[in-house]
C-alpha positions in Angstrom: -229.8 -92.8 102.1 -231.5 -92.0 105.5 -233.5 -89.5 105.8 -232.3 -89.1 109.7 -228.7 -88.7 108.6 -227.2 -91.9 110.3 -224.4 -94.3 108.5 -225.7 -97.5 107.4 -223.3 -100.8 108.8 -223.7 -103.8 106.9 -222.2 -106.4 108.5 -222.3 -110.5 108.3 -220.1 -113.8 109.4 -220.1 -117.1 108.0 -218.4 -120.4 108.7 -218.5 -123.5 106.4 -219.4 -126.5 108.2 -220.6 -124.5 111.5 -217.8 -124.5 113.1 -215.2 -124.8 110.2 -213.4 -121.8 108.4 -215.2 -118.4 108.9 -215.0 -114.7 108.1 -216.5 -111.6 108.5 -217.6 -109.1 106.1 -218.9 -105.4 106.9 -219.9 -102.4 104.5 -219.8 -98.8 106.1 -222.0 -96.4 104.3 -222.0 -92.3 104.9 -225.1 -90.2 105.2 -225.6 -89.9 101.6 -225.2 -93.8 100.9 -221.5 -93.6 99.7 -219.4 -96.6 100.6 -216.7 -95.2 102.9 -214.8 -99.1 104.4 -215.6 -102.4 103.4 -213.7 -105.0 104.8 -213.9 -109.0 104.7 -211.1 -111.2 107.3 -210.6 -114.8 107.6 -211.1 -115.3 110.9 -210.2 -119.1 111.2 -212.4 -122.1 112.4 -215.1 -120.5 114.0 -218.9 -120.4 114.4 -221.4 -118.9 112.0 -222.4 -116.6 115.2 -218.7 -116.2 116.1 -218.3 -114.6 112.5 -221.5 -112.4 112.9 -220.2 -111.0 116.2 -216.6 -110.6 114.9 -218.1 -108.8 111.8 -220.4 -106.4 114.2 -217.6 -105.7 116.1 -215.2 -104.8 113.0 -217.6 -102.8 111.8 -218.5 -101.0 114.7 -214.5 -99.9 115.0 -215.0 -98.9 111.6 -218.1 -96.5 112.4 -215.9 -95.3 115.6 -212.7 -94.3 113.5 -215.0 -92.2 110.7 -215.9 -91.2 114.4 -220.2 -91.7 113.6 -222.6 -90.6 115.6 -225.6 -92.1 114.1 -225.4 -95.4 112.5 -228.1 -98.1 112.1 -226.9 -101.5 111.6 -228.6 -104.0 109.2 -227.5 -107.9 109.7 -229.2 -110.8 108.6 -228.5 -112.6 112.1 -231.6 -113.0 114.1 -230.1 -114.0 117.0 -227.2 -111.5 116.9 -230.0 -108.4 116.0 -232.2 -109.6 118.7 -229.9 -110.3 121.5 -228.0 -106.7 121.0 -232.0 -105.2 121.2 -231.9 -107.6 124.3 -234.7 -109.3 123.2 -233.5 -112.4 123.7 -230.9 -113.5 126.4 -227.1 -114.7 125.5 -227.1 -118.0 126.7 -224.0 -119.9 125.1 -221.0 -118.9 127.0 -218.6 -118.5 123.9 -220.6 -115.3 122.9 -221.3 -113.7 126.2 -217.7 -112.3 125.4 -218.4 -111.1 122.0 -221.8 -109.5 123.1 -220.1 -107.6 125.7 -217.5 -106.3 123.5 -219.9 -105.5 121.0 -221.9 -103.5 123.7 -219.0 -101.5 124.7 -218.4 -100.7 120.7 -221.8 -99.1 120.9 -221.7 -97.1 123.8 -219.0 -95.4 122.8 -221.2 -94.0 119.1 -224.0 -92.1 119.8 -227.2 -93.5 118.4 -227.3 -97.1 117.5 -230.1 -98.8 115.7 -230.1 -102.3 114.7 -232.2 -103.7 112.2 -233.1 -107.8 110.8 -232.6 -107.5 107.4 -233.1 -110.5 104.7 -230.1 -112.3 103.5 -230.5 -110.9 100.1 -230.4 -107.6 101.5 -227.3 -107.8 102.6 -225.3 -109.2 99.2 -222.5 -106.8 99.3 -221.2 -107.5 103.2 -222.1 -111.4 102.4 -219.5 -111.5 99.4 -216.8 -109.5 101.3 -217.0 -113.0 103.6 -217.1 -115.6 100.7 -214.4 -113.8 99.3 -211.8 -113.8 102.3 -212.9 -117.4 102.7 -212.3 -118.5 99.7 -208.8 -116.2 99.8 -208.1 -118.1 102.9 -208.9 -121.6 101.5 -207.3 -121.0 97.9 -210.5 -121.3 96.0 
């Protein structure tokens, strides 16, 4: 729970063999801490920061149809969290895309706050991709 009243997204991408078969996973969280959407999609051969984006972006249509206004978003992806804080600059061309589309997710929520969690933090969203994968792959 937060004590600010936000939504909590939990969202996270993976590919096997970077690039190779990927999927995204997000949990969306009420107020109170109650899961309201989880999703994981095979998203095809992708990159591991292809799948985090897709998974941001998913996630963030999610928050937008419960129509949130506060949500802070935990990911385990450094590079995603930082470059949406624009901390660091989106320098491969095959996410400047993504980024952009993920910007234009936020700006239509109110207030978004992102946040670098630890890979074991984020256990629930992280499954939701292993299992689509595995779906996918017929494992």
């Amino acid at each position: 729970m937060t004590s600010s009243g936000a939504w909590i997204l939990r969202a996270d991408g993976g590919s096997r063999g970077n690039p190779g078969p990927g999927a995204l996973g997000y949990v969306l969280c009420d107020a109170s801490g109650a899961e309201v959407e989880a999703r994981g999609e095979y998203l095809g051969s992708c990159t591991n920061n292809v799948a985090e984006y897709r998974a941001l972006i998913a996630g963030l249509a999610a928050a937008a149809r419960h129509g949130v206004r506060s949500l802070v978003v935990r990911m385990d992806s450094e590079l995603v969290v930082r470059q949406m804080l624009g901390q660091y600059k989106v320098k491969n061309q095959g996410l400047k895309p993504l980024h952009a589309e993920a910007r234009q997710a936020v700006a239509k929520l109110g207030t978004v706050k992102f946040e670098s969690v630890p890979r074991d933090d984020n256990g629930r969203a992280d499954a939701l991709v292993n299992e689509a994968l595995d779906a996918a792959l017929g494992r």
